[in-house]
C-alpha positions in Angstrom: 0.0 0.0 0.0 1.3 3.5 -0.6 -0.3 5.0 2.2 -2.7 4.3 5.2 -6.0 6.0 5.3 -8.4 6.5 8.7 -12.2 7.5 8.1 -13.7 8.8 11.0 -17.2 11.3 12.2 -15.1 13.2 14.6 -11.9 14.7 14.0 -10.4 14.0 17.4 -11.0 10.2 16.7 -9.3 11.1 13.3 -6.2 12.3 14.4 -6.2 9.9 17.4 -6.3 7.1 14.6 -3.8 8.7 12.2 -0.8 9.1 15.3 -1.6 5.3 15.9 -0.3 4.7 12.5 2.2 6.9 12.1 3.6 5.2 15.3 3.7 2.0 13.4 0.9 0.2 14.7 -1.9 -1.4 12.9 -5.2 -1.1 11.5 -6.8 -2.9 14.3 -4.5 -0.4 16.8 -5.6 2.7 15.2 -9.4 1.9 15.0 -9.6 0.6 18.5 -7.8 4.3 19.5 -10.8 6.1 17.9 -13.4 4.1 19.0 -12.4 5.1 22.1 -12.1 8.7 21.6 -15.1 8.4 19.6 -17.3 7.7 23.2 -15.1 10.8 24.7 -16.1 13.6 22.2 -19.4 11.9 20.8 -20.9 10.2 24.0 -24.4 9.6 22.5 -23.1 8.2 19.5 -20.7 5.5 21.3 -19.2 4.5 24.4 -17.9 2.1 26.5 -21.6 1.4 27.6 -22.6 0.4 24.3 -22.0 -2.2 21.5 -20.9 -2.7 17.8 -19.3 -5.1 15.1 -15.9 -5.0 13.5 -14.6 -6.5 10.6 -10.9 -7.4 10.3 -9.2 -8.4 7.0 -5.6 -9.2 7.9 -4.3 -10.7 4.7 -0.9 -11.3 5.4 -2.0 -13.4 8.4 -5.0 -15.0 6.8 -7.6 -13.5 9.0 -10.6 -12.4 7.9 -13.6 -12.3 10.2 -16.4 -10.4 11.9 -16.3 -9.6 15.5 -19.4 -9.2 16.9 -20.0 -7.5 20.2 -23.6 -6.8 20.1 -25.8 -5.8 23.5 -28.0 -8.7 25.0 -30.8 -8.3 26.6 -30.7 -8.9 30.7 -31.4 -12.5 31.3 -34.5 -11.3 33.3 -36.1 -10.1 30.4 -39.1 -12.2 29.0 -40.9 -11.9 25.5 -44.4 -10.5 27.1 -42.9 -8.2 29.8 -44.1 -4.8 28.0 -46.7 -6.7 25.9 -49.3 -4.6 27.6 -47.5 -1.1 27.1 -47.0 -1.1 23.5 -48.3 2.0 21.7 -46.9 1.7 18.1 -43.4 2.1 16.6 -41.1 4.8 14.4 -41.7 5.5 11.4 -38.3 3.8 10.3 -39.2 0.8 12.0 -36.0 1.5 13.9 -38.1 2.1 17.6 -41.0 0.6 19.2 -43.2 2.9 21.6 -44.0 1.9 24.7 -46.3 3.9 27.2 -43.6 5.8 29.2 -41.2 5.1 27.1 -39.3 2.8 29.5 -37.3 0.9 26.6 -36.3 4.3 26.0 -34.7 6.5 28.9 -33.7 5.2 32.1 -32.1 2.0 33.5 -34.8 -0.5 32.2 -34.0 0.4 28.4 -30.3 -0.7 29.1 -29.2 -3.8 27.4 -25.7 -5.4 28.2 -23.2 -3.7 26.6 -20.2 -5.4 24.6 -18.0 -2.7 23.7 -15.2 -3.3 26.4 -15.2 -6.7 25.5 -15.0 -6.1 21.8 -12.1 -4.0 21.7 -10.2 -6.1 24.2 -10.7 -9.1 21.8 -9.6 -7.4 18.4 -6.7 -5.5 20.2 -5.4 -9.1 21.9 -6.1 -11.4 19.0 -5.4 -9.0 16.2 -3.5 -5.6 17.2 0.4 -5.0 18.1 -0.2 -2.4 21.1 -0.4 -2.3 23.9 -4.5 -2.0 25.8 -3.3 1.1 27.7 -1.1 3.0 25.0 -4.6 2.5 23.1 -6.5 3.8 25.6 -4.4 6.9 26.0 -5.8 9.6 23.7 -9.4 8.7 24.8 -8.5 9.3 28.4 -6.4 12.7 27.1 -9.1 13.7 25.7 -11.5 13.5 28.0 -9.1 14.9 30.9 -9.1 18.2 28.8 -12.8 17.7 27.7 -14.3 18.6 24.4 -15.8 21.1 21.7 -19.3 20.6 21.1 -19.5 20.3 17.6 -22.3 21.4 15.2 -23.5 18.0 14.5 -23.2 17.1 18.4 -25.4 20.3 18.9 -27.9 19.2 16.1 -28.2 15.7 18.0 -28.8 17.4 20.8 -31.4 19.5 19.8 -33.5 17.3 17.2 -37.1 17.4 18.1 -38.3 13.8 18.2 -41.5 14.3 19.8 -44.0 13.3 16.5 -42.5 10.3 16.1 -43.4 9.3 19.9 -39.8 9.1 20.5 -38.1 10.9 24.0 -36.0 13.7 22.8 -31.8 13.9 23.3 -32.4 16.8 25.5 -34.8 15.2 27.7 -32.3 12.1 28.3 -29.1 14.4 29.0 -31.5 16.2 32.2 -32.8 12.9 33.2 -29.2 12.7 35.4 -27.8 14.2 37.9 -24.3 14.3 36.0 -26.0 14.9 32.8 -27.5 18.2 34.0 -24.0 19.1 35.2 -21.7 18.2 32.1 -24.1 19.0 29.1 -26.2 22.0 30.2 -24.8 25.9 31.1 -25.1 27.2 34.8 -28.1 29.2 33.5 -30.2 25.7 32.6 -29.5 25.9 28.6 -28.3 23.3 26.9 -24.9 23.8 25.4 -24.8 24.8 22.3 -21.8 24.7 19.4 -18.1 25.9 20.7 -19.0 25.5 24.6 -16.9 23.3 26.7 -17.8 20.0 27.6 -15.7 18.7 30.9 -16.4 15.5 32.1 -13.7 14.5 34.9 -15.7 10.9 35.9 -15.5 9.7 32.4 -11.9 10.8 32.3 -11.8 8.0 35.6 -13.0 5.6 34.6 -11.4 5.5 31.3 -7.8 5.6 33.7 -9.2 2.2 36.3 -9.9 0.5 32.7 -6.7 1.2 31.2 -4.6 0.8 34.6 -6.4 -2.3 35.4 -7.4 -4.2 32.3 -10.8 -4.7 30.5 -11.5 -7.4 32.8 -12.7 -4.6 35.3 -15.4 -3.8 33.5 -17.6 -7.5 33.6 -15.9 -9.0 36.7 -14.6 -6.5 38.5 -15.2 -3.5 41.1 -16.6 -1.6 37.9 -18.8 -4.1 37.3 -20.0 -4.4 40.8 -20.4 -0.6 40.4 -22.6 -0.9 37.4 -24.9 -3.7 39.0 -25.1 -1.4 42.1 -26.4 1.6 39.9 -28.7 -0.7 38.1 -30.2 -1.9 40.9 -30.8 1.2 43.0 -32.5 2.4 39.8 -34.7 -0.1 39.1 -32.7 -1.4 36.1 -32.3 -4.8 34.8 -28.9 -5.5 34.8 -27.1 -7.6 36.8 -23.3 -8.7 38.3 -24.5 -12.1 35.8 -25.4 -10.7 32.8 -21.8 -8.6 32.7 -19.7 -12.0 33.9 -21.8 -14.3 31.7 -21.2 -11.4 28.5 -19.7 -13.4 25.6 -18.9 -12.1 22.3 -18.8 -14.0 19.0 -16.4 -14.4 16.0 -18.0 -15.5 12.8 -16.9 -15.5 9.0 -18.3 -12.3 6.9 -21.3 -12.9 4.8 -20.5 -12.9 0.9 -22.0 -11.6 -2.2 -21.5 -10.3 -5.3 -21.8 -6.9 -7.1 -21.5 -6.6 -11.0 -18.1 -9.1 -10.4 -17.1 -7.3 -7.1 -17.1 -9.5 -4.4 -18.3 -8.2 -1.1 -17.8 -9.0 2.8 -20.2 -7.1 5.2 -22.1 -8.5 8.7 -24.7 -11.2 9.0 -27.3 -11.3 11.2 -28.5 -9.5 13.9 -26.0 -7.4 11.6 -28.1 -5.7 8.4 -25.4 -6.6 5.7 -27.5 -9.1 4.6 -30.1 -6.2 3.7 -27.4 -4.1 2.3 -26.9 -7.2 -0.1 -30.3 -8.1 -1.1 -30.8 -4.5 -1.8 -27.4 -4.9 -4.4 -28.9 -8.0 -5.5 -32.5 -6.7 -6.6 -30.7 -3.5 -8.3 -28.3 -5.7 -9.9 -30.8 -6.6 -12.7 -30.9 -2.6 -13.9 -28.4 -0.5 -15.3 -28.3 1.5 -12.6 -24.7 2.9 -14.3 -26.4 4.1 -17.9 -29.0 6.1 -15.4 -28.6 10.0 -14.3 -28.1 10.0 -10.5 -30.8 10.9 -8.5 -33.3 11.1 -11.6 -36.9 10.2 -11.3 -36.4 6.3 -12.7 -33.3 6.1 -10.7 -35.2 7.6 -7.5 -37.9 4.6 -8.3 -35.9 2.1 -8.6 -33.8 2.3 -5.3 -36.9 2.9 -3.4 -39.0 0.0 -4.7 -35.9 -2.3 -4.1 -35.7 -0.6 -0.5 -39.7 -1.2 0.3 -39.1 -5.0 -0.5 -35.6 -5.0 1.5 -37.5 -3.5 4.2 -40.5 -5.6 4.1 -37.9 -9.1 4.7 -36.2 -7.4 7.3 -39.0 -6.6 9.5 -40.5 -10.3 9.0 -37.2 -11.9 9.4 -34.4 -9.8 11.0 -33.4 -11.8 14.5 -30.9 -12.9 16.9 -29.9 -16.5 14.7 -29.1 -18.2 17.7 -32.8 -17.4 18.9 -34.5 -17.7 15.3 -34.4 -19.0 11.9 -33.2 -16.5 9.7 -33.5 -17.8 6.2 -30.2 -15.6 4.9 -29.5 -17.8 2.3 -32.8 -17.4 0.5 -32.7 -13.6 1.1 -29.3 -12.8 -0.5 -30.0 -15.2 -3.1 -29.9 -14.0 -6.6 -32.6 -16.3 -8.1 -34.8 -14.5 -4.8 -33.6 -10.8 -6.4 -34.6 -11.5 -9.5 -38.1 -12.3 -8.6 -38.1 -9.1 -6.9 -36.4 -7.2 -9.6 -39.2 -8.6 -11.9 -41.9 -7.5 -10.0 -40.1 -3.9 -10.0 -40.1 -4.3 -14.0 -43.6 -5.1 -13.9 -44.2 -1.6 -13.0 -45.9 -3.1 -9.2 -45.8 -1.6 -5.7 -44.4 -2.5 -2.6 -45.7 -1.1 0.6 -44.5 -1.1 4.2 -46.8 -1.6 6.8 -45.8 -0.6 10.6 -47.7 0.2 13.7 -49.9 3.2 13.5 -48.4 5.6 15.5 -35.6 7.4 13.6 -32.6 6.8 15.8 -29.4 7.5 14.0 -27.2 7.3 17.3 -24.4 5.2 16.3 -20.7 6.0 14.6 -17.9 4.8 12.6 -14.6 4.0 11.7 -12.5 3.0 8.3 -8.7 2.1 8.3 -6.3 0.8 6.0 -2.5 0.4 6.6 0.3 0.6 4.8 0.4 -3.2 5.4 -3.0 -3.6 3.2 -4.4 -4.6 6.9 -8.6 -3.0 6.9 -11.0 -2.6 9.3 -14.6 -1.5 9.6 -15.8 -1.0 12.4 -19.3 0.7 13.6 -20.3 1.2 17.1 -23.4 2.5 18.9 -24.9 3.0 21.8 -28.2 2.1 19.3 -30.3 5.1 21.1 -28.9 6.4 24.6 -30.7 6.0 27.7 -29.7 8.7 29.1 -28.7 6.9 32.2 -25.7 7.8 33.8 -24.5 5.8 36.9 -22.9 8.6 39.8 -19.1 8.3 39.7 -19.1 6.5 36.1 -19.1 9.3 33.3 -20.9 7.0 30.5 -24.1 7.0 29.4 -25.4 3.7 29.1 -27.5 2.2 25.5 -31.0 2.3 25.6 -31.4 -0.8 23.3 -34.3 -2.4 24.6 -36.4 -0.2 22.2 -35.2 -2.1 19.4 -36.7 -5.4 20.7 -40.1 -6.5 19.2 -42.5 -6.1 22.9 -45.1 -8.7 20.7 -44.2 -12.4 21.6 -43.6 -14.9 18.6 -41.9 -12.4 16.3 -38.0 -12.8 15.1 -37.2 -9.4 16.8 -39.2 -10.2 20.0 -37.6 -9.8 23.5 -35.5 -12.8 24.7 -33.2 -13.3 27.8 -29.6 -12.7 26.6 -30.7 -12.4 23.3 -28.7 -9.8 21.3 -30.8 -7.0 19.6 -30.9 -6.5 15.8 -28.5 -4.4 14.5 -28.6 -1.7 11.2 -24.8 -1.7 11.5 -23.4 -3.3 8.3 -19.5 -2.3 8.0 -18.7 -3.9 4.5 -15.5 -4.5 2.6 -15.4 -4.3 -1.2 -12.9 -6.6 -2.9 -12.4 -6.2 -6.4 -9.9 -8.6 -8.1 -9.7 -10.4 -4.4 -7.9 -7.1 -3.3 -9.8 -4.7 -0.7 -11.4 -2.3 -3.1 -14.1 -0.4 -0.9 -14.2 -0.4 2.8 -17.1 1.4 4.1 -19.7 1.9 6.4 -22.1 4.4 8.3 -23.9 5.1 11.4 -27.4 6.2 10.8 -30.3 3.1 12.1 -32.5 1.8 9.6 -31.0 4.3 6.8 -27.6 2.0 7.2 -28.0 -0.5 4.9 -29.6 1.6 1.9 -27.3 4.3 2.6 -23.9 1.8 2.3 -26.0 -0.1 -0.8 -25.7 3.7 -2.4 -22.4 4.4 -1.8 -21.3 0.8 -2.8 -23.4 1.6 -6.3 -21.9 5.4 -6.6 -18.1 4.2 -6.7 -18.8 1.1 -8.7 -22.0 2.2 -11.1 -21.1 5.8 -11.6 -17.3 5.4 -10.9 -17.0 8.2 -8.4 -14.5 9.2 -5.9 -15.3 8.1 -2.3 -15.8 11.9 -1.6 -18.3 12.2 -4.0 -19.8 8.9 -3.5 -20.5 9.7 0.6 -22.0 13.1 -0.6 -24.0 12.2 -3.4 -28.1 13.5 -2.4 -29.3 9.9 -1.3 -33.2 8.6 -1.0 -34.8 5.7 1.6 -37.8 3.8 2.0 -38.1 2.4 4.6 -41.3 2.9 5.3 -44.3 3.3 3.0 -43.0 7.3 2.1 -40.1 8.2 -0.1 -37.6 10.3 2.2 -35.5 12.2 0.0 -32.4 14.5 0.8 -33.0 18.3 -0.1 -30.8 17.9 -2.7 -33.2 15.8 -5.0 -34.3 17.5 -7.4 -37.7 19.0 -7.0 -38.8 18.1 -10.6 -38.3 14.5 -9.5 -40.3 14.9 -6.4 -43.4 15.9 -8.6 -42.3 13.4 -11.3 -43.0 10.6 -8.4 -45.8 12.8 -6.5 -47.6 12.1 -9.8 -46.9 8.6 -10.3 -48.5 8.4 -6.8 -45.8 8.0 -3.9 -45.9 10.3 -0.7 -42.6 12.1 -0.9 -40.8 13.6 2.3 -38.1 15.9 2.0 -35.7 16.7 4.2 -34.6 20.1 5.6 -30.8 18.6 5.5 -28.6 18.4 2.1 -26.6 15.5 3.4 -29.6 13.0 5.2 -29.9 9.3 5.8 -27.2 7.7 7.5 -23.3 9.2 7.4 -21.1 7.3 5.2 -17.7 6.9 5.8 -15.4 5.0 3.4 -11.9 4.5 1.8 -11.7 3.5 -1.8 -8.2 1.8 -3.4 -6.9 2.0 -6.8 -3.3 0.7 -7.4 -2.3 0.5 -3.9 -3.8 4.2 -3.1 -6.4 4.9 -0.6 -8.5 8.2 -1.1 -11.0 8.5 1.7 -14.5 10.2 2.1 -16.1 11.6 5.2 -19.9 12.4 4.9 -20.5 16.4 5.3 -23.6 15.2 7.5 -21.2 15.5 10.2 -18.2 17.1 11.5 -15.5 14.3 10.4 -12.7 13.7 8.4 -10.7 11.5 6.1 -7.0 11.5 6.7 -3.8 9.6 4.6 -1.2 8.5 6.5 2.4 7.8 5.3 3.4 4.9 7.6 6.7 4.0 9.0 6.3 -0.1 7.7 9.2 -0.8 10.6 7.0 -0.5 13.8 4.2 -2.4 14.7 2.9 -5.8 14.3 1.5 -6.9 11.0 
């Protein structure tokens, strides 16, 4: 390679990442490093109270696999527990609604988070440095604090309220330390260029790095934890942290118009981001003009049908039969893609009556070492345990509160996840590695950048900024950069059209694309990141 590349929402994380490699360690080091800042300057997004998956192509060593360290629901959770609470579900499909919202903010919407244990795992098996020279910029960083950033402040602020969802603001004053850390003496809520100090984070992150990830699921941390949950009515316990287990499986495979592709199975959604490919794959999406009305169509039939599978099937597979092999199938996509010829209509039926609160990192190395990595807290709780500094996930929304289904609620089962980081291999050399944060709008969003780079043969810059669509539910959501003419082009053919205020919507894409040993990177304007290229000293570090 002739250069490394890191691919990051937050340019602390960035930079973090790129001193990693120019240090000589690794792809695995330097993603690990900014996943860790990441939950110090964008603690809603990620954190050490949260979960993710991470895939590692190592080729020199012959390693190529997913590491999975998705949440789990407590083991006292049962499938009809909120059966009799349920109210409906977001308009994404990403949420369901319960009266009170208690899957959503507080300690009963916490799931058992994997993070620690994720990192630990792909630092030990697959990284060259060591757990607390990793940890160090995080726990710099959050010893001098951080900026809030525009997109931080946007997050902050968004009014969730129609969609029945609890808004940011509400869960960052539902703590005591919240209200001290994220709000101004006067009451106000921070807002962009206003300090951020949060000294207990900046604690804990030291007792983790001084006394080994261990501390967090066996240890007087996670005695600490089960403590807090328990004074607060919450449902985890010192058993569900020592009983946490993560798991390492092969990537799902498929193809693209001859590129071969790697991305997560399930609960992951890379097998929706491949269907998706699969059904377009019988159009020349390449001789269309972007975002035109027929492209437009064709993405967002192709998304309904997607959709449609993934709310009937999507599941933990250890808990449920997820018939993957007949949904990234291309005899399956074909029958779709017909259907789509045909001229017919899919639509997407929810509950009457969108969480985007996840992040991401892309790294190459000079060595040709890649990782993809997206982590989440899936929606914060808003819980924050006295003395800890972290925010705990609030993933119990995402579990289905209706016995019976694939998504339902399960004791130690892991939630379904949007997160689908994806590796690209054209001519069995990594050719895209990419992914995004961004809930249901994931796997559409990394299916368009995927079809950008290789239909229209752009740049990874312009492929993460191209105006994107989604449909994932029964409305067309389009970015404000869509032509308007289109809009009324489809408005006539019939379909309800939503248009977002934002130029850059649906999920943030952050990718690296290679040609001849050259990465270029792109960093979605949607947020505040960065893409940076690294010239590596190939003498330090681990392979």
């Amino acid at each position: 390679m002739k250069n490394g590349m890191i691919v990051a929402p937050q340019p602390e994380a960035a930079e973090a990442s790129a001193v990693v490699l120019e240090r000589g360690g690794n792809a695995v080091d330097a993603a690990i490093a900014a996943a860790f800042v990441q939950g110090v300057v964008d603690p809603q997004m990620c954190g050490i109270g949260g979960f993710g998956s991470m895939q590692v192509y190592m080729p020199a060593r012959g390693i190529h696999q997913i590491i999975e360290f998705y949440a789990k629901a407590p083991f006292s959770a049962t499938p009809e527990m909120w059966l009799d609470r349920l109210v409906g579900q977001s308009r994404d499909g990403f949420a369901f609604l319960l009266d009170g919202n208690i899957n959503e903010i507080g300690y009963q919407a916490v799931c058992t988070p994997g993070s620690v244990k994720g990192y630990e795992y792909a630092l030990k098996t697959f990284g060259s440095m060591e757990w607390r020279d990793v940890m160090a910029p995080a726990i710099a960083q959050a010893r001098r604090g951080f900026m809030v950033r525009p997109h931080v402040a946007w997050y902050w602020g968004l009014d969730q309220k129609s969609s029945g969802q609890v808004n940011t603001i509400d869960k960052l004053r539902s703590s005591k330390i919240g209200r001290e850390i994220y709000f101004r003496p006067d009451g106000s809520l921070k807002q962009p260029g206003d300090h951020v100090q949060n000294p207990d984070l900046a604690t804990t992150l030291e007792r983790l790095s001084r006394e080994g990830p261990d501390l967090f699921y066996h240890g007087e941390l996670a005695e600490e934890i089960a403590d807090d949950m328990a004074r607060n009515g919450g449902l985890i316990s010192r058993e569900d942290l020592a009983r946490y287990e993560l798991s390492v499986i092969e990537p799902l495979w498929g193809t693209y118009r001859g590129h071969r592709i790697a991305t997560s199975p399930p609960p992951g959604s890379g097998m929706s981001m491949l269907q998706l490919l699969n059904i377009l794959e019988s159009f020349d999406i390449g001789g269309l003009t972007h975002s035109s009305t027929e492209h437009v169509r064709l993405l967002v039939e192709a998304m309904k049908r997607m959709t449609n599978d993934k709310d009937k099937f999507m599941g933990d597979p250890a808990y449920v039969d997820v018939p993957v092999e007949r949904l990234v199938s291309k005899a399956y996509a074909a029958e779709l893609a017909a259907d789509i010829a045909r001229g017919e209509r899919a639509k997407v039926i929810r509950l009457d009556r969108s969480s985007r609160d996840t992040t991401h990192v892309s790294v190459v190395d000079r060595q040709g070492n890649a990782v993809a990595l997206t982590h989440s807290l899936g929606s914060p709780s808003g819980a924050i345990g006295d003395g800890l500094g972290f925010m705990y996930n609030g993933l119990m929304s995402r579990f289905d509160p209706r016995p019976g289904r694939a998504g339902s609620i399960g004791p130690g089962k892991r939630r379904p996840s949007s997160a689908a980081p994806t590796i690209v291999f054209k001519d069995d050399k990594p050719f895209i590695v990419i992914g995004a944060p961004g809930g249901s709008y994931i796997a559409p969003a990394v299916a368009q950048g995927i079809m950008n780079v290789i239909d229209f043969d752009m740049s990874m810059l312009e492929a993460v900024s191209a105006p994107r669509v989604v449909a994932v539910s029964d409305a067309i959501d389009v970015s404000n950069r869509i032509a308007h003419r289109v809009t009324d082009e489809l408005e006539s053919l019939g379909y309800e059209v939503k248009r977002s205020w934002q130029s850059y919507a649906f999920a943030a894409l952050h990718g690296i694309r290679i040609d001849d040993g050259l990465c270029r990177g792109g960093a979605d304007p949607q947020r505040d990141g960065m893409a940076i290229s690294v010239a590596v000293n190939i003498s330090g570090g681990r392979p």
